[in-house]
C-alpha positions as CSV (number, residue, x, y, z in Angstrom):
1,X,0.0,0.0,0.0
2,X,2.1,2.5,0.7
3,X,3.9,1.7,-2.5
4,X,0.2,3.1,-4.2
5,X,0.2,5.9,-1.7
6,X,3.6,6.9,-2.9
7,X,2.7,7.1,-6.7
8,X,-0.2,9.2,-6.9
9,X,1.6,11.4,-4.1
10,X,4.5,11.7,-6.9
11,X,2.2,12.5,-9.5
12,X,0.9,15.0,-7.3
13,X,3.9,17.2,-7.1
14,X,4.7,19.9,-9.5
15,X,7.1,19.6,-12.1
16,X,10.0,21.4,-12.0
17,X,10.4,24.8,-14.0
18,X,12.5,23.5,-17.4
19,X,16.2,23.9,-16.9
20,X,18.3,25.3,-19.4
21,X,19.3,23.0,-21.9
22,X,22.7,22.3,-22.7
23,X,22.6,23.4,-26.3
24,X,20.6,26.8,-25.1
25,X,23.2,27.5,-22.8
26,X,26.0,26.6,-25.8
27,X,24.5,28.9,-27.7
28,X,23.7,31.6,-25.1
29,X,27.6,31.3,-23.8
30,X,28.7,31.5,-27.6
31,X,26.8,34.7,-28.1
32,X,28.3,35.9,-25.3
33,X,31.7,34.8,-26.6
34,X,31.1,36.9,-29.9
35,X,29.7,39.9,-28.3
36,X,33.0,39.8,-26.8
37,X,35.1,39.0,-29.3
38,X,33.7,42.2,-31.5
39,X,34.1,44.4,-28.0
40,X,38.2,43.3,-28.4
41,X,38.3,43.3,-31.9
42,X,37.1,47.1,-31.4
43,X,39.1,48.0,-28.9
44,X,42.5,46.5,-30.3
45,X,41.4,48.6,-33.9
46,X,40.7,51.5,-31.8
47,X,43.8,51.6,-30.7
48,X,45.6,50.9,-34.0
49,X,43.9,53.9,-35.3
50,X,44.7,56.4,-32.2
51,X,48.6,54.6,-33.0
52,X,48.4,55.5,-36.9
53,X,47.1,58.8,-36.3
54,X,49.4,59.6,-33.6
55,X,52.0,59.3,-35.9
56,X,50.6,60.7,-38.7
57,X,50.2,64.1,-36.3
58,X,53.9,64.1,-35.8
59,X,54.5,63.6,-39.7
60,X,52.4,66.7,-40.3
61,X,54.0,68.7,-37.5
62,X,57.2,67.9,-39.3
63,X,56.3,68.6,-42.5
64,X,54.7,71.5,-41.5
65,X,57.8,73.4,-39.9
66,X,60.1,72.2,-43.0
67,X,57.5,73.7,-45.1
68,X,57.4,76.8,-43.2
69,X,61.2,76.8,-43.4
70,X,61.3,76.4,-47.0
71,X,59.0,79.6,-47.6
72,X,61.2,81.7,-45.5
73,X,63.8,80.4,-47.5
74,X,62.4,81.4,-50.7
75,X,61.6,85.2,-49.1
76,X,64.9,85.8,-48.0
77,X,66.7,84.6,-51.1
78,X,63.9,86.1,-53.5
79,X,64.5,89.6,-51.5
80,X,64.9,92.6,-53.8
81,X,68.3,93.8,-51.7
82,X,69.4,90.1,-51.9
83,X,69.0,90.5,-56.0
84,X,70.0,94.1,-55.7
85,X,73.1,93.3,-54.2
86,X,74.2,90.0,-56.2
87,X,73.8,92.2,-59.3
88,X,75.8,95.0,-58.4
89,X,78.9,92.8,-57.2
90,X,78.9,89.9,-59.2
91,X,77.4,91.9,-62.8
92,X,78.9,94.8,-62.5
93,X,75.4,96.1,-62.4
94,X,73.6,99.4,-60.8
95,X,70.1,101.1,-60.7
96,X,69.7,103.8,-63.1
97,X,68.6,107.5,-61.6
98,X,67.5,108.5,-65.1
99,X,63.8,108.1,-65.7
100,X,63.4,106.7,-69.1
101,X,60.9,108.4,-71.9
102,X,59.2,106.4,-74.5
103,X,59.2,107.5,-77.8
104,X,56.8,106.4,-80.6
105,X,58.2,106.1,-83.9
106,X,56.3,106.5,-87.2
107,X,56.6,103.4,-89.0
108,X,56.3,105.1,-92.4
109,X,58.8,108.0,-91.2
110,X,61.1,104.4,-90.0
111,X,61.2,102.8,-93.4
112,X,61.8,105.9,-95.3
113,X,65.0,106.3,-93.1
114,X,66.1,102.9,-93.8
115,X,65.5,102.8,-97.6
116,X,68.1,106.4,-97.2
117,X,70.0,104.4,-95.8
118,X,70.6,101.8,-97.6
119,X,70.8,104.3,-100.6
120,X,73.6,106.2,-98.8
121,X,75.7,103.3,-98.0
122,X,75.5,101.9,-101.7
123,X,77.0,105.0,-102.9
């Protein structure tokens, strides 16, 4: 009897709430794993990128002060006293004082005076 007593007592109790499987957990724990995964994966590029840049910062800061060397360069040896004085010591050459005048020339009056010319020096 108390074999019959104990069945329907068992039958009785309620079941359990469903445990997690073992493939629901394989899969929760792998989605985990991939979440974290992308988390390092996006740190670690992150960081390659902050490294890169870094670097590319001190490129430009360099390039940037040779550049700006390079133009004052360029002014000091593009200076009119710089020209001025090259010319004068190494050319022999100076600034006139004269102020020039243009003339205009009458190109009929120009060929008349170069076919005399020419007739003059054939005689």
């Amino acid at each position: 009897m108390s074999e019959e007593t104990r069945q329907p007592d068992e039958q009785k109790k309620p079941s359990k709430a469903p445990s997690l499987s073992v493939s629901r957990f394989i899969i929760v724990l792998g989605g985990a794993v991939a979440i974290l995964l992308l988390i390092v994966n996006n740190s670690v590029t992150i960081d390659a990128l902050v490294t890169e840049m870094g670097s590319l910062d001190s490129t430009y800061a360099r390039l940037r002060f040779q550049n700006d060397s390079l133009q004052a360069e360029l002014k000091r040896l593009s200076s009119a006293e710089r020209i001025t004085r090259i010319a004068s010591e190494k050319l022999g050459l100076v600034y006139s004082s004269q102020t020039l005048e243009q003339i205009e020339i009458d190109k009929d009056k120009l060929k008349e005076a170069e076919k005399q010319d020419a007739r003059d020096s054939t005689r």
